[in-house]
N, C-alpha and C positions, 0 to 999 in steps of 0.2 A: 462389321457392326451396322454399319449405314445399309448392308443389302438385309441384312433382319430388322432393321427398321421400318423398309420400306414393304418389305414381304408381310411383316406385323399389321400395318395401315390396309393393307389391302385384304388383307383374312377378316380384320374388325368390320372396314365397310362392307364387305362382304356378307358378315354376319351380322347383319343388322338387329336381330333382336338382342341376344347374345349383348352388343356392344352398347346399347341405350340403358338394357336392363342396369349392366354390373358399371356405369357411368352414372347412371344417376343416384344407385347405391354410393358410389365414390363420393363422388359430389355433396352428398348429405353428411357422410361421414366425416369428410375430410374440413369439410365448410364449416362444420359444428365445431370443433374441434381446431379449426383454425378463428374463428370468433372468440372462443373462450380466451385461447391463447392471448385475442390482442389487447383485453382489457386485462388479464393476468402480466402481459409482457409492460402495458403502460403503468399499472394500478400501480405492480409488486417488484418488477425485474429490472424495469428502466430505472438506471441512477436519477437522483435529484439533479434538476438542472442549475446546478449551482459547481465552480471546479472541486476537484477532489469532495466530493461529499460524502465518499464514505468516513471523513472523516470528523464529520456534524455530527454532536450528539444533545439529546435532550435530557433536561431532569429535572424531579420535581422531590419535594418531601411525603415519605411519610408515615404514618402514625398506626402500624395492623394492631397493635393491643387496643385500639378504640374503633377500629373498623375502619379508617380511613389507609386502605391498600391501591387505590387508582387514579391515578391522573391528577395527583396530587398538582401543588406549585410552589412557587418561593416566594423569599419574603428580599426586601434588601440590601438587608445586612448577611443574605445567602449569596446574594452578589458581591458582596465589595470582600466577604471574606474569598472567594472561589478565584476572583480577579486578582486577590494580591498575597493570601497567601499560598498557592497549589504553584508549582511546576509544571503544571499537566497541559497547559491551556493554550495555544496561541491569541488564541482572543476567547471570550465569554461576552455577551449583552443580555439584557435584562428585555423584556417584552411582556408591555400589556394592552390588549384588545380594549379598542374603545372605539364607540362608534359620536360621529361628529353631525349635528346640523349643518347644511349650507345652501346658499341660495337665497334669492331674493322671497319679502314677505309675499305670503298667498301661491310660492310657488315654492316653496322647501322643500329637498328632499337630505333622504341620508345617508351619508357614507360612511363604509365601513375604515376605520383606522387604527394603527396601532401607536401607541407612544414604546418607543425605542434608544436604548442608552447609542451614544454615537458609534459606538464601537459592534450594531447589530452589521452594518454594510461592509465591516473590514472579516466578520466571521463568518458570512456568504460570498466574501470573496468579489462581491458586485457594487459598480459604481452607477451614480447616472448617466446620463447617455446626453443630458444638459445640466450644466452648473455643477453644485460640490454636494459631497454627503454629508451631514454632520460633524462638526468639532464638540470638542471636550470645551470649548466657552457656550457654544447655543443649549447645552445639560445645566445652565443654573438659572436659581430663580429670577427672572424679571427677563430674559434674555432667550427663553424660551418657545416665542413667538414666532416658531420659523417653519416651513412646512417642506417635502418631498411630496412631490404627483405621481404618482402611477400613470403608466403612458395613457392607457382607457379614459382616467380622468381627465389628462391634458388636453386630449382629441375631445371628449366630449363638452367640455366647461370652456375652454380658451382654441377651440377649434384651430388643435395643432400648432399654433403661433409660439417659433423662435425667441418671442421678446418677452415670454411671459415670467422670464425671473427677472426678482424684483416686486411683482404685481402683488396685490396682497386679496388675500381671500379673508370670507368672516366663517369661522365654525366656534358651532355654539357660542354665537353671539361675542368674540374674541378676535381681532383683527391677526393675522397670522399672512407671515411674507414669503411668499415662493421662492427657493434657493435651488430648487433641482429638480428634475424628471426623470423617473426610472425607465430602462429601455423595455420595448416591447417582451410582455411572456415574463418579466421579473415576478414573482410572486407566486407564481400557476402553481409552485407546490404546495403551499401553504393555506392559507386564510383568504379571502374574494378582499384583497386589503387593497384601500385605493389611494389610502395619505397617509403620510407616516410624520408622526410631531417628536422633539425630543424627548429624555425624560428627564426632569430636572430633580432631583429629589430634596426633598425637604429634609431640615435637620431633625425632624422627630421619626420620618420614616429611615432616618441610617443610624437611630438609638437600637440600644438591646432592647426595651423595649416592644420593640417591633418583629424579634425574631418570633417564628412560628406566626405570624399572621401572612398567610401564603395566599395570594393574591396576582400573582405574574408568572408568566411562563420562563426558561429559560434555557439558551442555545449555546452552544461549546462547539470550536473548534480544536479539536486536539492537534497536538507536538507530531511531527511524525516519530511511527514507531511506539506511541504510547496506544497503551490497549485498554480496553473497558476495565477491565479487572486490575490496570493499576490506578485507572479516575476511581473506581470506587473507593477503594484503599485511601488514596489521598482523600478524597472527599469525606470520610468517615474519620479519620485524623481528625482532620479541620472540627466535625460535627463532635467530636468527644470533647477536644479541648475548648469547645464553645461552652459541652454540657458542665464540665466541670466549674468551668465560671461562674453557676450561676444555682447555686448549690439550693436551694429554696425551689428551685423544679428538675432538681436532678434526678431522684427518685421519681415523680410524675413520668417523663420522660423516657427514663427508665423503661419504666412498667408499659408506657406507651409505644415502647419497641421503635423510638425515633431512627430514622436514617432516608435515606436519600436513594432514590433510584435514578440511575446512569443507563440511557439507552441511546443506538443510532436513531438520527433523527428519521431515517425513512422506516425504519422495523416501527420506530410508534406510531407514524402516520397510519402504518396500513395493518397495527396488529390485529384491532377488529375483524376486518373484511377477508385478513389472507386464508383463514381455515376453509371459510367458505368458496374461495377462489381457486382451492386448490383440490377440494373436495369436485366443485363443478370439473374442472380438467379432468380428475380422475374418471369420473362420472363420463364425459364424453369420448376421455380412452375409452372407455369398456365397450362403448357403443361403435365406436372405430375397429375395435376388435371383434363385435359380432361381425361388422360389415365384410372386414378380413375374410370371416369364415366362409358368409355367403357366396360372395365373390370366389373364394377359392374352393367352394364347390363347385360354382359352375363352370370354373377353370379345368377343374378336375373329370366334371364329365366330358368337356368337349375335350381335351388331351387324349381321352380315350377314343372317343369319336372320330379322332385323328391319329390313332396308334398305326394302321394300316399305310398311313402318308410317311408319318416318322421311322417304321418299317422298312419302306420303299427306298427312302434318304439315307438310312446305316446300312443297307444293301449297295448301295450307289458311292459310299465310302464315308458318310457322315460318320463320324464316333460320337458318340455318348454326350461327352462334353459340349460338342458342337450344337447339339440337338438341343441340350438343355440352356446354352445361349440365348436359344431362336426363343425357347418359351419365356425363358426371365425379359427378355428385350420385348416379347410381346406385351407380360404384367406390367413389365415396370411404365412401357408406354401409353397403357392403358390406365395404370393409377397417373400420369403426369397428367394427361388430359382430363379426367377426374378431379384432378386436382387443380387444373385449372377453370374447369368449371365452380371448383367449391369456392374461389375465388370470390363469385358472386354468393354464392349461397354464407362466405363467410361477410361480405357485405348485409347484406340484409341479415343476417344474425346479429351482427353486430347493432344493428338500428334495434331491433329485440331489447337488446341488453342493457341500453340506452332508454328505448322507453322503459324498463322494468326498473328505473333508478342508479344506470352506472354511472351517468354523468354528474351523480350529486356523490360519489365514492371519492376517496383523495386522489386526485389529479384526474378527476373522471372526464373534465371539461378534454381532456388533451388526448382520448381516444378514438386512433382514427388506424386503418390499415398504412401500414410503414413498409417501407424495405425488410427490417426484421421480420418480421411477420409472412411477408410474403416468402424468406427463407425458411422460416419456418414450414410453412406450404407446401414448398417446395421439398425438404427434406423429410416431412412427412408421408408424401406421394409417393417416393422414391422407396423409403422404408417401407411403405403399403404395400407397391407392388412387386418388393420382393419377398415377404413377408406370404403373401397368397400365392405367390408365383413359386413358392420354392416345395408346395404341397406336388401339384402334378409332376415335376423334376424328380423329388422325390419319388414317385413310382417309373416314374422315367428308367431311373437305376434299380430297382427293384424289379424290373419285366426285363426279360430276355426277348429282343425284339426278333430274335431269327423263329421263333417260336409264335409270331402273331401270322403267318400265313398258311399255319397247319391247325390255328383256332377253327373250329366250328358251331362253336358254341358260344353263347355273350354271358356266359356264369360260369365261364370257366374259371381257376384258382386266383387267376390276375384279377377278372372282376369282382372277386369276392372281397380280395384284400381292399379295393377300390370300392365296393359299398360299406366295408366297415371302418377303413377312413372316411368316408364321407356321414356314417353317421356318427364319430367319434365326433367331428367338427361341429355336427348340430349338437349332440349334446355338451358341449364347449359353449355355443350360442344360447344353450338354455340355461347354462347355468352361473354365466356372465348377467344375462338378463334377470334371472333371480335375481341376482345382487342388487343389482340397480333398481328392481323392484321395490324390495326390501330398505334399500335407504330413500327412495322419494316416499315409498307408504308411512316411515318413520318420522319424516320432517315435516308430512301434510299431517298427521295425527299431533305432533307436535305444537303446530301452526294453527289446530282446529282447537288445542287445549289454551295456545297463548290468549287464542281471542277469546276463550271462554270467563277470562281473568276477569275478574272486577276491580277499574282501575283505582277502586274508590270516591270515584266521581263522576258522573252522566255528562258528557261528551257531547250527546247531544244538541243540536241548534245552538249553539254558544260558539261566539266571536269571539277571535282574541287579536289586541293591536296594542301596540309599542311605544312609548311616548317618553321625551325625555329632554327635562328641564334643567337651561345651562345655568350653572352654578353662579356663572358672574349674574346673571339677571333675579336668579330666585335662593333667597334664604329658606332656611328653616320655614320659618310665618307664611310667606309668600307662597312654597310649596303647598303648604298646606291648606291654605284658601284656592288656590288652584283646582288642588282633586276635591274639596268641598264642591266648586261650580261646578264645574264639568262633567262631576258625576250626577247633581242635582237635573242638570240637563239631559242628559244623556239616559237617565233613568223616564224621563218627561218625554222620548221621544216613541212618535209611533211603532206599534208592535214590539215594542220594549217591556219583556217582562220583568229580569233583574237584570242589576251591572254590579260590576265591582273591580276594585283593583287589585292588584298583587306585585311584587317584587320576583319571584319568583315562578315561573309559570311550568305544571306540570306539561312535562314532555315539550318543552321551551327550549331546550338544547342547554340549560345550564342549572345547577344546584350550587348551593353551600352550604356549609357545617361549620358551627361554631361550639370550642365547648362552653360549658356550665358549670353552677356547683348550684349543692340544695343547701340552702342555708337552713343552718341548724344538724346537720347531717355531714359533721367534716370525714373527710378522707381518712378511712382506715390503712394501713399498711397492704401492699400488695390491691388495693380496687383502686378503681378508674374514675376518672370523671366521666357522665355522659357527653356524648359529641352528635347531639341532633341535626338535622337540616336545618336550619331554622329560614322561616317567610315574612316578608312583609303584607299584611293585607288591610282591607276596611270592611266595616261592619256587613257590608253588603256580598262578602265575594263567597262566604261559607255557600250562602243561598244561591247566588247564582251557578255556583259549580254543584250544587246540589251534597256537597259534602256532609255526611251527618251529625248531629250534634248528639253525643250521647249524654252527656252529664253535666250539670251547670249551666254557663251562657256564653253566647258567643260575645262579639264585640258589639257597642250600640251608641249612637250618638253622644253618649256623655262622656264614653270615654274622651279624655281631654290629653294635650299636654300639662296640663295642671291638677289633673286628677292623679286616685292614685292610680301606679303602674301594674299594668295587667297584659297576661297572656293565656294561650290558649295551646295546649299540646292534644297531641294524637292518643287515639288510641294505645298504640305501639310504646311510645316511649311512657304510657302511665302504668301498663302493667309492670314494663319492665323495670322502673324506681318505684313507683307505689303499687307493687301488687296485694295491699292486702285494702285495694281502694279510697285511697286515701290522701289523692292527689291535689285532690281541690280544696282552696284555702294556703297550701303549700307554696312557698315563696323560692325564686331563682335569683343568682345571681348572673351575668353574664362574665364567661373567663371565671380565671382562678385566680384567692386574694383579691379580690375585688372591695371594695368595701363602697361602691355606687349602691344607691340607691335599690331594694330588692323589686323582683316582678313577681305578682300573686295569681298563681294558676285560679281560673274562672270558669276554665271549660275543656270539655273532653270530647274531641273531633273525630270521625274514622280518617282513619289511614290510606292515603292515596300512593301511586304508584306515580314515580319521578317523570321516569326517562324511559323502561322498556316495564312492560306488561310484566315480562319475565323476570323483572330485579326482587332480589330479598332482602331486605331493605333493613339492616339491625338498630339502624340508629333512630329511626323513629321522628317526629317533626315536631317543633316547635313555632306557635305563631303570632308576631306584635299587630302591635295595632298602627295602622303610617302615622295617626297623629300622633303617637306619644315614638315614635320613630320616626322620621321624615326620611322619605328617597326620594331623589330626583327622578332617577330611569325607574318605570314600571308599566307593567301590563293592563290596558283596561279589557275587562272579561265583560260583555254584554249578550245575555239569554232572550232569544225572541220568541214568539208562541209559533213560530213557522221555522222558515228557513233563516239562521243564523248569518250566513254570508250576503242574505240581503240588506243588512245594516251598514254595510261597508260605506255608503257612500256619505251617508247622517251623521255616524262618526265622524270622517273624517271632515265633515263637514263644523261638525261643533270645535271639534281641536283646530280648525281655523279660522271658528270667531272669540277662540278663547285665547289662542296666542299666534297670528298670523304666519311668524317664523319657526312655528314648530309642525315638525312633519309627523305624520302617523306612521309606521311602516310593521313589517315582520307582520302582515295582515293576513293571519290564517283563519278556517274553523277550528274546531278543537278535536273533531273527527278526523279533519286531516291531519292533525297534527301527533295523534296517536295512529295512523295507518303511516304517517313517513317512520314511524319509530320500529315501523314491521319491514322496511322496506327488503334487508338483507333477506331476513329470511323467509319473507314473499317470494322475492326471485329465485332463491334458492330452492324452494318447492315447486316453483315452475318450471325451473328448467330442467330439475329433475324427474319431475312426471314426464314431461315430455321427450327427453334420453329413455325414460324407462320405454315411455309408448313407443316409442322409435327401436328401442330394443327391443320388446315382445313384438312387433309388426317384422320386421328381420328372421327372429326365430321362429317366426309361425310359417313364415317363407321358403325356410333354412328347413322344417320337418316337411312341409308340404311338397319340395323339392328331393328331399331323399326318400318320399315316400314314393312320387310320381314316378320317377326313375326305376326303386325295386317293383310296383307292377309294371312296367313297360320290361322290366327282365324277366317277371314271373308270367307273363302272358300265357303263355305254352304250359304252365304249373297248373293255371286257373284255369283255364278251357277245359285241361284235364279232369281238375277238380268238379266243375261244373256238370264236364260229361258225365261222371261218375254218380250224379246225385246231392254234391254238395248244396248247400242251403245257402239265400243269399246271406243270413245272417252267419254264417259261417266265415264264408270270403272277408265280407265288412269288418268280423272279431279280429281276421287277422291282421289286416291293415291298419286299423285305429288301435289295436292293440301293439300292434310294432311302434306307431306312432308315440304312444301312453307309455311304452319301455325306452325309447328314449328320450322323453321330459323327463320319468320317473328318475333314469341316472343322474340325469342332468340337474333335476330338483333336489338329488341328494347332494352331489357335491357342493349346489350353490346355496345350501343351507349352512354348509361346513364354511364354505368360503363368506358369507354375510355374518355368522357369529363371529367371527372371526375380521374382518376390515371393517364392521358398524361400531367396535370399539374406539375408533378415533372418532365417530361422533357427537359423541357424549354429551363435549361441551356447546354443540349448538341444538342438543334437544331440550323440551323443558317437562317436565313432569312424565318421560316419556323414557320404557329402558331399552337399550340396546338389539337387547334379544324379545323385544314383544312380542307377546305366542299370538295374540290376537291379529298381529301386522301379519305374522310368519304364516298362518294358516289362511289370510285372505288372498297374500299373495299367490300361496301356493294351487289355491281355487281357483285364481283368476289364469295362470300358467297352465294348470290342466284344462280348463274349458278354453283356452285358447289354444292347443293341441289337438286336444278332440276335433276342434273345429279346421283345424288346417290338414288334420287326416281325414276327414269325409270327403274331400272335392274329389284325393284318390281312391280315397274306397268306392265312391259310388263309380269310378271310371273303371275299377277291378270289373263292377257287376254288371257290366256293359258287352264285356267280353262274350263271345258269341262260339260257343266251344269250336264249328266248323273252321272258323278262321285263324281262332289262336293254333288248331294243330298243322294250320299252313306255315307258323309264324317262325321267320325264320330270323 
């Protein structure tokens, strides 16, 4: 083995074009394809870094007979029932995301935190690395005041120092006492979370009361040996004997198809992303597999090129097997080094993928080339070059080699079977690249319909920043005078055309739905209650977001906390209860059996678009006013006659003469904030066009190589042909015509083959079908003039031929 190793190195360097050519083929291939891998192998395939974590699972409630089917949450009393009456669990905690002030005045900033039942640190199996995790005393009211650091924070705020439990920090305006430090990389799976506080619950949030008001996330550790399907089971027990409790929304619930979805907690993190991650892999196989072909043509000619040496060798006693050693050991070494060069080339792929938005994917931060990976690499090269290496072996045993020294001729029967493998191969290369044609042309037409969407809002120069007022310092009243100033200012400030607030910000990274009832309009047997979005906003944010007003009025100064109660719905949800137009004037309650005070629809807004361009959105939106609502956390929206992002600084400047210890943060444009919401499938079209481009450049290589090769055998055909009278446009037909017959087969199979695997795309095209005749036919345009063109360099070499010398050609 080691003397075909050595004999292999020395043919490559030897053949030096030969060996740069089908290396840097490798090298693309292999590299692309190990890239993908390593954000598939971190994103999707790596466990959580937590022990045993396949056996974390997550769940939330919910409600598909009212449209609420994703990423639902819980309430409570979903907790203390899962905790104490199931079998399933060895721990369960409760979690809800809250973000905290801290820092000194004039220099606040914010971090992100979660409040945590004590029992989240015994369900991830992780302790701190200084001091203690949570007890079941720091979860009650008054006693709550305790905090865990994330390592990032310790290092950053108390610059590393041993002595810092004990020390107390202020968030949101709240004295809170250091008891722990999380070790280094705690958290990387989850949430950018840097403080964790407890949760203490109040005795009205663990009433019934309170069920279905879903508000927290929630994490399970199962029993070993218990399986999804018997958590369901149990968990759907527990949820019937709840419903029957409480007989006045049993039916409701009912009808609303209540229950509970139970999933691994890694399958939820990454169910978005993985279709598309795995479509890319797909996608960069195929391109790996043109490379294959390439490569293993030009394997295939020089095998033959070398039939007379291999000849010589099973004359001298080599057998068969021996011979076809030497060639596999020549491929295979020739894909290692290839693949060690794609090494780099899967480096700098990788920075690609990175800047096109992997690092913001779950666990994106933690993608880096690994030992895995480079296994991977490795076993890929290995498979490559036996993969192309086993085409020329293949005729290896097919030729009778005692028969190559009474050859006289280079078309004899062996050569034949050897150009019609070699064009079988290209059309294998053509109709591989179809495919991948056909699914980047389907995701950029896709991608070219999402942006055509109108998100119901002008995006447009419009700022958006975050702002959020601690509870202990601001009441009701308080709030409220608040966003009166600060808007009053803020509107007053240079190049300021509108401002506004909201509670909810479209494409903000979060929604809610609350339901309703129409007073005067009770519940029929078998209907539902509406279950809208519903927003908080102020008079000014319809205008600044450019929303439109179609009927009645928006919000205006008068509305009061003392006025009467008024709201504003969409478009969407007024056809859908009042389609016979009839909405305004119409009075809401909120919730069901409510007997609070009602709210009088006033106005009729269009319909904006939440979270993705591409969402279809059945619940429709509901919108209050902040004075007769008050929220602490909300969005200030500011539209400037120029560029939006140049306000950034005046903002934040006013939010620190209006409350020194409050920070501005989450400071986007609104443009960016609807292009991060493309980001998947951004990437995803580009990395696809560019596999595709990378496969049509291969198979245009792939025809122009098996064209080059049969005139270099037909030489002696065409001299003759020539002599005779042939016309150049004769020779040309038949060149570019051999060429146009095999894209033509190639084009048919890969049409067979794209109707066929563009059905798993489905769900990441939008208004776009499968089989588009319009994609199908451009593609195929673009494959035949990109044929045509890789058969002229040898046609025009056919008409070169000079008849006196082809009949010398031996």
């Amino acid at each position: 083995m080691l003397q075909d190793l050595r004999f292999g190195l020395k043919l490559l360097w030897k053949e030096k074009a030969f060996s740069i050519t089908a290396l840097l083929t490798l090298a693309l291939c292999i590299g692309a394809n190990t890239a993908i891998f390593t954000v598939l192998h971190t994103v999707v395939l790596d466990p959580l870094p937590y022990p045993d974590s396949d056996r974390l699972v997550t769940m939330y409630n919910i409600y598909p007979g009212v449209g609420v089917t994703d990423r639902g949450a819980n309430a409570v009393p979903d907790y203390l029932d899962r905790k104490q009456l199931t079998d399933i669990f060895d721990s369960v905690t409760l979690v809800g995301l809250n973000g905290f002030d801290m820092g000194a005045q004039g220099s606040p900033q914010r971090v992100n935190g979660q409040v945590v039942t004590p029992s989240y640190f015994r369900v991830l199996l992780s302790q701190p690395m200084l001091g203690r995790a949570f007890t079941e005393d720091d979860a009650v009211i008054g006693k709550e005041q305790v905090a865990i650091l994330s390592y990032g924070l310790w290092k950053e705020v108390f610059s590393g120092n041993r002595k810092v439990l004990g020390q107390e920090v202020r968030l949101s305006g709240r004295p809170y006492r250091v008891v722990g430090v999380m070790p280094e990389g705690f958290g990387a799976a989850g949430f950018d979370t840097k403080i964790w506080v407890p949760f203490a619950f109040t005795p009205r949030q663990m009433s019934d009361d309170e069920r279905h008001s879903n508000n927290y996330g929630m994490l399970g550790r199962l029993k070993p040996g218990v399986t999804l399907a018997r958590t369901d089971k149990r968990i759907d027990a527990v949820n019937r004997a709840n419903v029957e409790r409480a007989p006045q929304y049993k039916k409701l619930l009912e009808d609303a198809r209540f229950g509970t979805v139970v999933r691994g907690l890694k399958d939820e993190m990454v169910r978005d992303i993985r279709p598309t991650l795995y479509l890319l892999q797909a996608a960069v196989a195929f391109v790996l597999l043109i490379g294959c072909v390439n490569v293993a043509n030009l394997m295939l000619v020089r095998s033959n090129l070398r039939m007379k040496e291999l000849a010589v060798r099973h004359s001298l006693g080599a057998g068969q097997w021996r011979l076809a050693r030497q060639l596999l050991t020549e491929s295979v070494t020739l894909a290692v080094l290839g693949g060690a060069l794609g090494v780099f080339a899967a480096w700098g792929g990788t920075r690609l993928l990175v800047w096109l938005g992997a690092r913001d994917l779950p666990r994106g931060a933690g993608i880096h080339v690994d030992a895995t990976v480079l296994a991977f690499n490795a076993a890929v090269a290995i498979l490559t070059g036996l993969v192309f290496g086993s085409v020329p072996v293949y005729h290896l045993f097919r030729r009778n080699l005692n028969d190559v020294f009474r050859e006289t001729s280079r078309t004899g029967t062996a050569e034949r079977r050897a150009v019609w493998t070699r064009s079988a191969l290209v059309v294998c290369q053509v109709s591989l690249a179809f495919v991948l044609l056909i699914g980047s042309g389907l995701l950029t037409l896709s991608f070219v319909r999402v942006l055509a969407v109108d998100p119901g809002f002008k995006p447009e120069h419009v700022l958006a920043a975050q702002f959020s007022l601690p509870q202990v310092r601001y009441d009701d009243a308080r709030a409220r005078a608040f966003v009166d100033r600060l808007m009053e200012n803020v509107r007053a400030l240079p190049g300021a055309a509108h401002a506004g607030v909201t509670t909810y910000l479209p494409f903000g990274g979060s929604i809610n739905a609350s339901v309703i009832s129409i007073v005067g309009r009770p519940l029929t047997p078998g209907t539902l209650p509406p279950v809208p979005g519903w927003n908080i906003v102020d008079a000014g944010y319809f205008r600044t977001m450019e929303i439109p007003l179609l009927a009645g009025r928006g919000f205006t100064e008068s509305d009061g906390p003392n006025s009467q109660r008024v709201v504003v719905i969409d478009r969407l949800l007024a056809r859908k209860y009042w389609p016979k137009g009839d909405a305004l004037g119409a009075r809401i309650r909120r919730g069901v059996d409510n007997d609070d005070a009602p709210w009088t629809i006033v106005g009729i807004v269009g319909s904006v678009k939440t979270g993705d361009l591409a969402e279809q959105n059945p619940m429709g939106q509901i919108y209050y006013d902040y004075r007769q609502f008050p929220q602490r956390t909300m969005h200030v929206v500011l539209k400037s006659a120029t560029d939006g992002g140049g306000l950034t600084s005046a903002l934040r400047g006013e939010i620190v003469r209006a409350d020194p210890e409050l920070p501005l943060f989450d400071i986007k444009t609104m443009p960016d904030r609807v292009s991060a919401s493309l980001m998947s499938r951004r990437a995803a079209m580009i990395l696809c066009l560019v596999f595709a481009g990378l496969a049509l450049l291969l198979s245009a290589v792939g025809i122009y190589g098996v064209l080059a090769y049969a005139v270099t055998q037909r030489t002696r055909e065409f001299g003759i042909r020539v002599a005779l009278g042939a016309a150049a446009r004769d020779i040309l037909g038949m060149v570019v015509g051999q060429g146009l017959r095999l894209a033509a087969v190639g084009l048919c199979i890969g049409i067979a083959g794209a109707l066929l695997l563009t059905r798993w795309m489905t769900g990441m095209l939008y208004a776009v079908r499968p089989g588009e005749p319009g994609v199908f036919v451009l593609m195929a345009a673009t494959l035949a003039m990109v044929a045509v063109i890789a058969s002229l360099l040898p046609s025009l070499r056919a008409l070169r031929i000079r008849p006196a010398n082809a009949l010398r050609y031996e």
